[in-house]
N, C-alpha and C positions, 0 to 999 in steps of 0.2 A: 290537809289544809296548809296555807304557807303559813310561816313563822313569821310572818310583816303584819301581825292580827294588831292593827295601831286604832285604827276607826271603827265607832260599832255602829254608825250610820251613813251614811253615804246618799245625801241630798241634791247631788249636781251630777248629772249621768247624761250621756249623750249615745243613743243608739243608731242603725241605720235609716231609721224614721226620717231625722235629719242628716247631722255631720258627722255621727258615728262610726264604728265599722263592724261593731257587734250588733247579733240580734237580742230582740227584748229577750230570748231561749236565757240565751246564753250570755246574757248578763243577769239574771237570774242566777243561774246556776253557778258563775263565777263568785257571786253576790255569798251565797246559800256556804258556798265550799269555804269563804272568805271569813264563816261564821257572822256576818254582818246582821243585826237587826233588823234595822228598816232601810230601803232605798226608794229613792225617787227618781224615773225618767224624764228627764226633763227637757225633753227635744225642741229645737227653735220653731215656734210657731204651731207647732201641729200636740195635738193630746195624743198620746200612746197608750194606747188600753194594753194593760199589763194583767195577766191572769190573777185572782188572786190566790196566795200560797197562803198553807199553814203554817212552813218553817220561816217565813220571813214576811215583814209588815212591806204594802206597798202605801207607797201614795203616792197620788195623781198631783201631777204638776207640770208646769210646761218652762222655757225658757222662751222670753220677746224682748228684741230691742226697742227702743223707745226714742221717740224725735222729741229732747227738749231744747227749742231755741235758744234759751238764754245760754246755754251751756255752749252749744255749738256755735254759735255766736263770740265766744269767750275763746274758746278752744277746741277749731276744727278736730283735732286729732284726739280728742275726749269720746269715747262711748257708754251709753248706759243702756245695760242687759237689765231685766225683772223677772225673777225668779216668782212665778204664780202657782201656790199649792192650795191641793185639795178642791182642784177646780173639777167639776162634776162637767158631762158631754154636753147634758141639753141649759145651756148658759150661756148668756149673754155674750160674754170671753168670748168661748170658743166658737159662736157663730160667724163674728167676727174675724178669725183668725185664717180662717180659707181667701175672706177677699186682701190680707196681707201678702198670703203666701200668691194670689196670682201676680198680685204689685209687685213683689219680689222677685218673680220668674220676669216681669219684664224689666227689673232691676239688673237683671242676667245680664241682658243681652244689651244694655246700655254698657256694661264693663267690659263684654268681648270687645263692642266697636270701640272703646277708648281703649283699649289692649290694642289694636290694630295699629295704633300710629305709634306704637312703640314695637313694631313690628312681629307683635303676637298672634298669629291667625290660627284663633277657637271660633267652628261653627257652632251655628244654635244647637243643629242637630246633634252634635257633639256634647254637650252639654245635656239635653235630652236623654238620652243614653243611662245615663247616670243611674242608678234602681235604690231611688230615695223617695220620701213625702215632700222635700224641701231643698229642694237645691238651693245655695249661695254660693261664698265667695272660698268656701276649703274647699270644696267642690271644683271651682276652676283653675284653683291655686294644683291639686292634686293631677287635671289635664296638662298644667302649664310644666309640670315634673314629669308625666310620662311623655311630652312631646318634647323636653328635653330645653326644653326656654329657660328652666332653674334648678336647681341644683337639690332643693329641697322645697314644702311647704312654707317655712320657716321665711326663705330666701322671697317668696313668691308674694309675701305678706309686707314683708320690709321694703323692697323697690318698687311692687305695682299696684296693691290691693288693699292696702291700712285706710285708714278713715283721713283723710286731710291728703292724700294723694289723686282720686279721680272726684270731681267735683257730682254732686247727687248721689251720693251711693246711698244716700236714706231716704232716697222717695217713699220707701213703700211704708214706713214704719209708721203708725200713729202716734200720734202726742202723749208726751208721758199721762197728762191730768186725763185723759181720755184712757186710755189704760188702767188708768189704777180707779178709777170712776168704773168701769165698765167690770173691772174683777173686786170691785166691793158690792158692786149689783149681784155679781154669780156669787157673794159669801163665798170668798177666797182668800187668802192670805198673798202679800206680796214681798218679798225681799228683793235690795238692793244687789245682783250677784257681783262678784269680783270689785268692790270697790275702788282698787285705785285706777279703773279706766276711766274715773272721773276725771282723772287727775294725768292722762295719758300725753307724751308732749311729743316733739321730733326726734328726740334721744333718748324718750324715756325709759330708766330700768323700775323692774318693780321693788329693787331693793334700798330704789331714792326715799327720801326722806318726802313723800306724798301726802302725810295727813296733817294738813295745814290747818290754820282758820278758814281759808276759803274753802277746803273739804266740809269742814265741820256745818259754814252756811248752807253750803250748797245739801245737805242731810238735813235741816232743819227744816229747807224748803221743802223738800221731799215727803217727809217727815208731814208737815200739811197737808199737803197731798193726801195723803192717807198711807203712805208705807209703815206696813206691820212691824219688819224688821230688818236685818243687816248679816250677807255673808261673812262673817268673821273667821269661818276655818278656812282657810285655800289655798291651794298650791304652791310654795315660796311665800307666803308669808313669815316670820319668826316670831320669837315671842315678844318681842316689844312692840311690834305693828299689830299682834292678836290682844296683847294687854289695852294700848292706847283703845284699839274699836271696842274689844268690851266696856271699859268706860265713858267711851261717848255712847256706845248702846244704854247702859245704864242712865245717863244724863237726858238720854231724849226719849228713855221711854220704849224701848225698841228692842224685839226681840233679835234670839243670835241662832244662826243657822252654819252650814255648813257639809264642803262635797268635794271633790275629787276633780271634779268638770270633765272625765272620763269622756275619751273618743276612740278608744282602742287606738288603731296604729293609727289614726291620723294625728295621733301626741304621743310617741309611742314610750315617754319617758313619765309620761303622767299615770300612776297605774288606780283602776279602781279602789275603793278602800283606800288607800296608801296615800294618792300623791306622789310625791316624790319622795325616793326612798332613801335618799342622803336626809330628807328633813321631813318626813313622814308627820300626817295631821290626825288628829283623833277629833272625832264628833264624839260627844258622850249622848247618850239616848235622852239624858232629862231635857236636851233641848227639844227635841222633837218632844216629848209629856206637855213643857209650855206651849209649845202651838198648837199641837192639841185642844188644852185647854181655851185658846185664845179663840182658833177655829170655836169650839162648842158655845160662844157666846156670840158667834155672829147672827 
């Protein structure tokens, strides 16, 4: 096993399902070897039946972005992802989540044809090809690097594909209150993932100074909504951005979660378990104990 044994859970995991590049196998087995406790696959849109193991706890979950107007209205270049665990197949959720993912496939191909007048030519069929549940936008970003238009993902994301660059790129998403109404119907738990895309601007780095008062509203509205709780371990965060959210988690009542957001090489600096390894994240297990419990009261 590696010597980078920092996290003993690992709650934000992305496989080939969706945007990933590992299989559910073998993020298992990465997981198992990593000596990790629990993980959660948490693929956009689609639920990943993951076998269950003796040596390691799963649980079911998913990742969905969510359309809130006021937000986007505020600030196009803002996103909000919802981390939804412990969501069971035959549920409300995840019936829903197949007529997302067709809206999303024709979300595709509104981006190739505004790719086009920047003179990016990606067919549909091309795009189709792809051996995923979920096609988006690392998916075309990943064609736009093998046909040789960018340099990297990275690059593919900054000048053509970020949020406040092609106009509608959220047709397909449902409304946050619908979301989180729809996954307290299926007795689910919700977190807010990666929080400062709240706070996402034209320049923005995640190491700015993001958690403002208007973060903190805009969690409180949420928070109404019915959000359980708040990704507080993530990738590049430090500890004075992890100290501040655990005590607005503490002030609103809100549990703390915590993951990797793991896509194999398509982040190839973000590793399972770890994060990043100049600033590596530990999840400690009693958080997953409190959801647990939170869960068994639903």
């Amino acid at each position: 096993p590696s010597t980078l044994v920092f996290m003993s859970i690992d709650l934000h995991i992305h496989s080939v399902n969706s945007d990933g590049t590992f299989s559910v196998e073998e993020i298992v087995n990465l997981s198992k070897e990593l000596q990790l406790e629990a993980i959660s696959i948490t693929d956009h849109e689609y639920l990943t039946e993951v076998p269950s193991d003796n040596d390691i706890k799963i649980i079911k979950g998913i990742e969905v972005g969510a359309d809130w107007k006021e937000l986007k209205s505020k600030n196009p270049f803002a996103g909000i992802h919802l981390l939804v665990y412990f969501l069971d197949r035959n549920t409300s959720l995840n019936a829903r989540l197949e007529e997302i993912r067709n809206k999303k496939k024709e979300r595709n191909y509104i981006i190739l044809e505004s790719l086009k007048k920047s003179g990016i030519d990606i067919e549909k069929s091309e795009l189709d090809l792809v051996k995923t549940k979920v096609p988006g936008r690392p998916h075309i970003a990943q064609i736009m690097v093998e046909k040789q238009y960018v340099s990297n993902v990275s690059e593919a994301f900054t000048k053509f594909l970020r949020n406040g660059i092609i106009p509608n790129i959220d047709t397909h998403q449902l409304d946050i209150e619908e979301i989180i109404q729809l996954s307290k119907e299926s007795k689910s738990l919700i977190f807010l993932a990666h929080p400062h895309t709240l706070m996402s601007s034209e320049s923005y780095k995640k190491n700015q100074n993001w958690i403002t008062s208007e973060f903190f509203d805009y969690l409180k509205q949420i928070k109404i909504m019915g959000l359980s709780g708040l990704e507080v371990h993530y990738p590049g965060y430090n500890s004075s951005v992890k100290a501040q959210l655990i005590e607005i988690c503490e002030s609103l009542d809100l549990l703390i979660s915590g993951g990797s957001d793991f896509h194999g090489e398509n982040k190839p600096s973000n590793l399972l378990g770890i994060g990043y390894e100049n600033n590596p994240i530990k999840v400690p297990l009693n958080l997953l104990s409190r959801m647990e419990e939170a869960y068994a009261k639903l």
